[in-house]
Every structure is written in C-alpha cells, then in structure tokens.
Legacy VTK file of the C-alpha trace (Angstrom):
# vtk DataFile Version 3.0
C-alpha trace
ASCII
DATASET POLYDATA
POINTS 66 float
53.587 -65.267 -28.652
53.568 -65.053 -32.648
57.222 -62.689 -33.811
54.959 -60.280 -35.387
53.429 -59.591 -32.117
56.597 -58.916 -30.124
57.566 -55.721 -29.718
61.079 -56.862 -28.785
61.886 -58.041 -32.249
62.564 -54.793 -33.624
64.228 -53.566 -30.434
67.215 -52.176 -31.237
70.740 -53.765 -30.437
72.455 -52.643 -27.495
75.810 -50.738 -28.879
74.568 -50.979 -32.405
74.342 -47.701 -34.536
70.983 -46.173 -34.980
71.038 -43.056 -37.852
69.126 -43.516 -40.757
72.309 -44.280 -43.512
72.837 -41.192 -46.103
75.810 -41.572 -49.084
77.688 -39.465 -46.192
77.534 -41.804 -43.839
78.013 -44.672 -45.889
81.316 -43.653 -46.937
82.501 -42.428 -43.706
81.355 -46.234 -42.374
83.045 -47.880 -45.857
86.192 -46.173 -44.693
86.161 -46.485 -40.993
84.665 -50.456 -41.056
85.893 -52.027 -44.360
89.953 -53.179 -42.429
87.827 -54.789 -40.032
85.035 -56.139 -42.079
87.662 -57.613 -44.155
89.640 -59.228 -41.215
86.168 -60.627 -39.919
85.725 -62.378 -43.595
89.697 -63.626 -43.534
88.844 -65.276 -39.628
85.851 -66.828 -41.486
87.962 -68.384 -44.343
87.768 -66.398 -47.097
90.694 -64.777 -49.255
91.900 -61.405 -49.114
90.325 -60.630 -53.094
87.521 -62.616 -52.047
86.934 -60.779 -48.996
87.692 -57.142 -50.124
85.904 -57.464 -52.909
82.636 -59.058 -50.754
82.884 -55.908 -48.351
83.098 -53.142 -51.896
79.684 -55.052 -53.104
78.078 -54.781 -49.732
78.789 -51.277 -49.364
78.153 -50.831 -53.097
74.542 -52.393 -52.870
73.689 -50.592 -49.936
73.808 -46.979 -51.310
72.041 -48.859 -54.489
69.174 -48.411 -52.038
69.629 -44.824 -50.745
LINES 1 67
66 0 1 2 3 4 5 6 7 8 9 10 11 12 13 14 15 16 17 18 19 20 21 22 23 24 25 26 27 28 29 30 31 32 33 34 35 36 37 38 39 40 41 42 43 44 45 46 47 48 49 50 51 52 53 54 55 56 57 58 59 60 61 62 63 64 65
C-alpha cells in the first residue's frame, strides 16, 4: 500500500500532545521542555552552548510560523 494511502501515517502518537501550538503554549512548552531537551542533546554529544542554543532556535523558529 502506497504512504499516501495509509490512513495510519498521520495517526497520531500514542502519549504525544495533540493542541494546535499558540505563542501561549509555546512558551509554557519552551519553559517546561527546554532542561530536558537540552539533556537529550548533551546524551547525544553535543555541548551545553551548542545544545541550549539548538533548543532557543527550535523554539524560536517555531513561533516564526504561528
């Protein structure tokens, strides 16, 4: 069966969030997820600057597209 065709793709994730993202939210999320989006990077190899700075531009780009 062709991806387009599977309605599974887009299920969602089991224990995954599901509200649409507002500048609210965002920042509530920044706050609440950027220690352990950092610690994820750090486990993965990267730097502390490297790695805080990597989780500011991902929350920066993403309410870029609010």
């Amino acid at each position: 069966m062709d991806r387009m065709e599977d309605d599974t793709a887009s299920a969602p994730v089991p224990g995954t969030r599901h509200q649409a993202a507002t500048s609210e939210n965002v920042g509530t999320s920044y706050q609440e997820d950027r220690p352990y989006l950092i610690r994820f990077l750090l486990r993965h190899g990267a730097e502390y600057p490297e790695a805080e700075d990597a989780v500011h531009s991902a929350f920066v780009e993403l309410t870029r597209q609010l």
